[in-house]
C-alpha positions in Angstrom: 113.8 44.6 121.3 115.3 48.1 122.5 113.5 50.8 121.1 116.0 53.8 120.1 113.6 57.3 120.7 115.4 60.4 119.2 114.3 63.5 120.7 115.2 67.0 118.6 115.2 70.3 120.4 116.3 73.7 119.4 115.4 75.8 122.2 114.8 76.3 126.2 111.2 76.4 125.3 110.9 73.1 123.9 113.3 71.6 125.9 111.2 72.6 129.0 108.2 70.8 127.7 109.8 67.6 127.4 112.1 67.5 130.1 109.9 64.7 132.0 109.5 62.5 128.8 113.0 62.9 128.4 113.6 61.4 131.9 111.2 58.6 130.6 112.2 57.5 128.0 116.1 57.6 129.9 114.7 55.6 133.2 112.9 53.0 130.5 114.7 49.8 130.1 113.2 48.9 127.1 113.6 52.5 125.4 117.2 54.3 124.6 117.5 58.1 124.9 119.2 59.4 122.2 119.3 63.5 122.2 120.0 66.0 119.4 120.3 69.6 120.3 120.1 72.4 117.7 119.4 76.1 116.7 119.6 78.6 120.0 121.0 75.4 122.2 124.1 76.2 121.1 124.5 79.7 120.4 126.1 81.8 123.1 123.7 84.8 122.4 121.1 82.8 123.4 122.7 81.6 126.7 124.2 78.1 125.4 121.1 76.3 126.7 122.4 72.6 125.9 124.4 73.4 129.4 120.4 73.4 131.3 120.0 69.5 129.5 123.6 68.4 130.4 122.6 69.6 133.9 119.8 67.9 134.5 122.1 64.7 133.8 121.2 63.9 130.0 123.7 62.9 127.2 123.9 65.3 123.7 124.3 62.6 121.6 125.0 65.1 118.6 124.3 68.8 118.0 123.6 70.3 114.7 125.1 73.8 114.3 122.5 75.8 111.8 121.9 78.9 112.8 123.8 82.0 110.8 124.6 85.4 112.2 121.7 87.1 110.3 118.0 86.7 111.1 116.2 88.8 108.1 113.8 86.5 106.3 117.0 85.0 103.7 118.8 84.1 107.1 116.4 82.2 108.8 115.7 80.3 105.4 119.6 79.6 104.9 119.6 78.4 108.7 116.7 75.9 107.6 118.8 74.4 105.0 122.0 74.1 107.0 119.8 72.7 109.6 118.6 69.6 106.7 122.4 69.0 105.7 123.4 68.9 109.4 120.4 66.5 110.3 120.5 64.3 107.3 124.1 63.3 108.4 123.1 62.7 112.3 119.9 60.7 111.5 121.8 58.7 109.6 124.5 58.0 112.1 122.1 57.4 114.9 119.8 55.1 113.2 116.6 56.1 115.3 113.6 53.6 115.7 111.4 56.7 116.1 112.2 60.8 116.4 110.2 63.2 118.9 109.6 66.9 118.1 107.4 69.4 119.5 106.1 72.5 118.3 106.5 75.0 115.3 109.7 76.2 114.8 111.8 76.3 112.2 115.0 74.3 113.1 112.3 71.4 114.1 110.8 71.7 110.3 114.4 71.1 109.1 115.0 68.1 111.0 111.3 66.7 110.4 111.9 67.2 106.7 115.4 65.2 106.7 113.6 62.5 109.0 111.1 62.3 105.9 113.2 61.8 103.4 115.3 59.7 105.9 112.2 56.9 106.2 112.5 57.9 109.9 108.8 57.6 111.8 108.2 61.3 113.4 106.0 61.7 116.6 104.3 65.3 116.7 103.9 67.0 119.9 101.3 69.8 120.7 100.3 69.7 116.8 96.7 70.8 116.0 97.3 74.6 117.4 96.9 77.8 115.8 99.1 81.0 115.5 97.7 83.1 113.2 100.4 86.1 113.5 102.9 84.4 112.6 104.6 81.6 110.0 104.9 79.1 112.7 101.2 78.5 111.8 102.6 76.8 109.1 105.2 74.9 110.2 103.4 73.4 112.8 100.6 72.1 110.3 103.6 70.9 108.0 105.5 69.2 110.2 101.9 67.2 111.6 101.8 66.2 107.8 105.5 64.5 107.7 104.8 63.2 111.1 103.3 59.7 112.2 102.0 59.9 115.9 100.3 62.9 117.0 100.0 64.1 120.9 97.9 67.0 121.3 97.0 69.6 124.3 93.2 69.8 123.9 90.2 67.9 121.9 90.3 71.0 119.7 93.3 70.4 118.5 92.4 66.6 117.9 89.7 67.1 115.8 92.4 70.0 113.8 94.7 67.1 113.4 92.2 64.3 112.2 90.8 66.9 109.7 94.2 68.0 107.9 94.1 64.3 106.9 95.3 62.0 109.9 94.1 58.5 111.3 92.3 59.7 114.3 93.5 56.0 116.2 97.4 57.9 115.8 95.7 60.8 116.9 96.4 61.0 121.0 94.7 63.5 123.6 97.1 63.9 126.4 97.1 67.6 127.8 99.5 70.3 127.9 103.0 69.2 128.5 104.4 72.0 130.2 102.2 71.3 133.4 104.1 68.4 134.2 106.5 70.8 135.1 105.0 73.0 137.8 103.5 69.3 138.9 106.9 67.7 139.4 109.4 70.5 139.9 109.9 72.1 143.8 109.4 76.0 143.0 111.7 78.5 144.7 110.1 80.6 147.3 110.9 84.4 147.0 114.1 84.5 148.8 115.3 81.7 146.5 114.4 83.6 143.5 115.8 86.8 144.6 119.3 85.1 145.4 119.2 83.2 142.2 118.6 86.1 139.8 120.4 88.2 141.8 117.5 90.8 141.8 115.0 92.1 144.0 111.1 91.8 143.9 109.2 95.0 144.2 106.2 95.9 145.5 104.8 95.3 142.3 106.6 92.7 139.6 106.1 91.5 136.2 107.8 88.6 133.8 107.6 89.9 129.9 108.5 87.9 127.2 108.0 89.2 123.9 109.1 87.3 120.7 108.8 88.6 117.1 106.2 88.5 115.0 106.4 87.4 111.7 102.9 88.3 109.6 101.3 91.3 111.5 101.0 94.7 110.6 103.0 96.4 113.2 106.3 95.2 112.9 107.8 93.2 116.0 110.1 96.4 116.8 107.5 98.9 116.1 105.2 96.3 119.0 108.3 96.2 121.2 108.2 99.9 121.1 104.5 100.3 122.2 105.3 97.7 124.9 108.6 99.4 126.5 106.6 102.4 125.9 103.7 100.9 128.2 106.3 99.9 130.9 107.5 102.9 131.5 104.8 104.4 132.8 104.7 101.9 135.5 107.4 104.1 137.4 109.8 102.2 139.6 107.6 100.4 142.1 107.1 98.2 139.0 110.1 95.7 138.8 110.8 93.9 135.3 111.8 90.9 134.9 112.5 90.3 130.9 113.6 86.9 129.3 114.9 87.3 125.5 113.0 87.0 122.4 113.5 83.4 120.1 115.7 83.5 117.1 113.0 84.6 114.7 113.2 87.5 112.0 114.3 90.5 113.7 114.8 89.0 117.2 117.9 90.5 117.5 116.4 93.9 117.6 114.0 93.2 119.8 116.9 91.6 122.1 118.9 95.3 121.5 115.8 97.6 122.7 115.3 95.2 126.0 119.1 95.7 126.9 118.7 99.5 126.0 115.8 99.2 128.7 116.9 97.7 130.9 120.4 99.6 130.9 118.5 102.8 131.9 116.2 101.7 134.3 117.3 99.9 137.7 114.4 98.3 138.6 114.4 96.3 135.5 116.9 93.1 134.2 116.8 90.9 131.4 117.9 87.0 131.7 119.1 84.6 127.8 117.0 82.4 129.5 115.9 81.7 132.9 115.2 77.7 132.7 112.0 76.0 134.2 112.8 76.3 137.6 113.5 80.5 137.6 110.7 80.6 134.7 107.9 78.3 137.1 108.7 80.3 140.2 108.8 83.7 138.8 105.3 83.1 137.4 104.3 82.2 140.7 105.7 85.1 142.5 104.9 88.1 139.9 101.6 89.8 139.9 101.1 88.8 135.9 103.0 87.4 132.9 103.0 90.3 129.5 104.0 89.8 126.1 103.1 87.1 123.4 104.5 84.2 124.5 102.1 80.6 124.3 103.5 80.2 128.2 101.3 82.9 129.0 98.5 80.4 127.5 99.5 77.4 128.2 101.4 77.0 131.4 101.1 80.5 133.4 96.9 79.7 134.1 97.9 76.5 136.2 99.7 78.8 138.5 96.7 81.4 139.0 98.7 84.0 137.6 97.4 86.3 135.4 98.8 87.1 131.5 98.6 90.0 129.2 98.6 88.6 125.6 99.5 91.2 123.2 98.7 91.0 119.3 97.8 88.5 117.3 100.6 86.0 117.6 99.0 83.9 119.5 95.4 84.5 117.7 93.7 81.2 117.4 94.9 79.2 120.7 92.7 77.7 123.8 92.6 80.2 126.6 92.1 80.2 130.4 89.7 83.8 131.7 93.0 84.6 133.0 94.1 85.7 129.8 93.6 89.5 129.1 93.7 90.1 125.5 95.0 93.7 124.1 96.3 95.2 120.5 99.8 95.9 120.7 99.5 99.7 121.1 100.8 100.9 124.9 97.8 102.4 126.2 96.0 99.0 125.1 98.7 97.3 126.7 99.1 99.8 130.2 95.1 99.7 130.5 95.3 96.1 130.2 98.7 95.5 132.9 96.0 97.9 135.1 93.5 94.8 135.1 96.2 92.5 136.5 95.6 94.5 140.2 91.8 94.7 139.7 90.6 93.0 142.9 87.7 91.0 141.0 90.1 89.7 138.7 92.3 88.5 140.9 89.8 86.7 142.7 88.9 84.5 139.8 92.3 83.5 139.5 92.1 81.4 142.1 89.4 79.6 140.1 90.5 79.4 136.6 90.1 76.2 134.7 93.3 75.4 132.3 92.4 74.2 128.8 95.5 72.4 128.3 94.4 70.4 131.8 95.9 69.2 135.0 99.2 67.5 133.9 100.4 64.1 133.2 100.7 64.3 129.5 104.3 62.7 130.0 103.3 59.5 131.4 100.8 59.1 128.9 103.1 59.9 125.9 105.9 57.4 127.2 103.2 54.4 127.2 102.5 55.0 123.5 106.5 55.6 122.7 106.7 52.1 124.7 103.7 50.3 123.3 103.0 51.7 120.0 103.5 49.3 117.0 105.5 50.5 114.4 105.2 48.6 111.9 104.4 50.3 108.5 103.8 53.7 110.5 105.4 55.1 107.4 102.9 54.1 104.7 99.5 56.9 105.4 96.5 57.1 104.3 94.9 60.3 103.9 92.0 60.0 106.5 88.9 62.0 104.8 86.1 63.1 107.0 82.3 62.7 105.7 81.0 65.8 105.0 78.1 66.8 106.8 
């Protein structure tokens, strides 16, 4: 019997990550592809990414509109709740056997809640994690309570997932996703990558990507201050490459001081979003990867590039020794862009072991998509672990 696997993405980030489970699941004859695209997908300020997955030759089977024009704290919440009318209508139309989601973020929590309610089986991707700056923390451990099938990045985040309460035989260690990408994909050399950005390397080059923070101190303008702050003593020989924020509280602001930036200064420009194959080859070609972004974690090590993690949004996740650490204060954060070019440094790059491993997570999901019994996945037991 056909299997009908619904796969739910709201942003280039998580689109990315799937991208070769999507083509799975499409080239499967016993699975059908069906495809729901939400949140910044469709929103022209975010650069209308549902265009990258109709390139790459997928059907939209349906997209739910939820995002408002506002993203203070009430906007983001109302943008939740659109997003549960619009996806209690779609899930019923479409009449999945099964629905994938990855991640943390908001617009996924909305549709993972309708699913629930919906008697829809929910497999989690990259559940288990830890943010501790911001909310997502909690949306992710939600949503791998309302899901059914867990596939995680690291035996670390196993474990997490077996001890908030899940059967550790649905529990499924299959690496990072987003190294299937830099496995599979041909990366543009630097003439490429020049001609597609329409921008020139310097002598010196860095990718930034700084999202908002949600429960720190600092607020995410007052950090995207210090940072700008920090670049600008690079001087000129320094060339920026900046991709935009997420659609998270006060993202738009942050989005307003880049272009302010990067109006004034001509060795910087700033992208809506690059896609894998500009993202991938950039992080090859730069001399590091700053801001707060879990790419920097996750994806950038596997490409013996360094990153520059600033603040505490990504407190709590695995990371590579090519990760430099810093408080989001500019002279933290110049000091710490200084020990990208330290010669040591860049000689363990070449050696760094990735947490989230060496790629194939795909291959391994789409066996337990096609294999995976179903039957009564919706009826869990809480799985308690013996105290020691």
């Amino acid at each position: 019997m056909n299997r009908k696997i619904c796969v739910i993405t709201g942003s280039r980030a998580e689109y990315g990550l799937m991208r070769w489970v999507l083509q799975g699941i499409k080239d499967d004859a016993a699975l059908t592809l069906q495809i729901i695209a939400t949140g910044m997908h469709l929103s022209p300020e975010f650069g209308l990414t549902f265009r990258e997955i109709e390139r790459d030759g997928f059907q939209i089977d349906r997209k739910v509109e939820m995002l408002t024009s506002s993203d203070t704290s009430v906007g983001i919440a109302k943008s939740m709740g659109l997003g549960m009318i619009g996806f209690a209508d779609v899930l019923n139309e479409l009449q999945p056997d099964l629905i994938v989601v990855v991640g943390d973020r908001f617009e996924i929590f909305a549709a993972v809640s309708a699913a629930l309610v919906g008697r829809i089986p929910v497999a989690h991707l990259h559940g288990g994690e830890t943010t501790e700056g911001a909310f997502d923390e909690a949306l992710r451990h939600s949503i791998t309570k309302m899901s059914h099938l867990h596939f995680v990045a690291a035996e670390e985040y196993r474990q997490r997932v077996i001890q908030l309460g899940e059967q550790p035989e649905r529990v499924f260690l299959v690496g990072g996703l987003g190294i299937d990408n830099i496995k599979r994909l041909q990366l543009l050399d630097r003439t490429e990558l020049e001609e597609s950005l329409d921008f020139k390397l310097g002598l010196k080059n860095l990718l930034i990507t700084f999202h908002p923070v949600t429960l720190e101190n600092l607020s995410s303008a007052q950090q995207m201050a210090e940072l700008l702050a920090a670049l600008e003593k690079l001087g000129e020989e320094t060339h920026l490459i900046f991709t935009m924020p997420n659609a998270d509280n006060g993202g738009r602001e942050l989005i307003d001081m880049v272009e302010n930036f990067v109006a004034t200064h001509i060795h910087a420009r700033a992208y809506a979003s690059l896609g894998q194959l500009r993202f991938l080859s950039a992080v090859k070609l730069v001399d590091g990867v700053v801001g707060n972004s879990s790419s920097g974690l996750a994806e950038v090590p596997s490409l013996a590039t360094g990153t520059v993690n600033i603040g505490d949004r990504q407190r709590g996740r695995l990371r590579a020794q090519s990760v430099i650490d810093c408080a989001p204060q500019s002279q933290a954060i110049f000091d710490a862009i200084g020990k990208l070019y330290n010669v040591e440094f860049r000689q363990t790059l070449r050696s760094v072991v990735n947490p989230y491993g060496n790629g194939g997570a795909s291959q391994k999901i789409l066996q337990i998509l096609r294999n995976q019994d179903l039957t009564d996945l919706l009826k869990k037991s809480f799985y308690d672990i013996e105290p020691k």
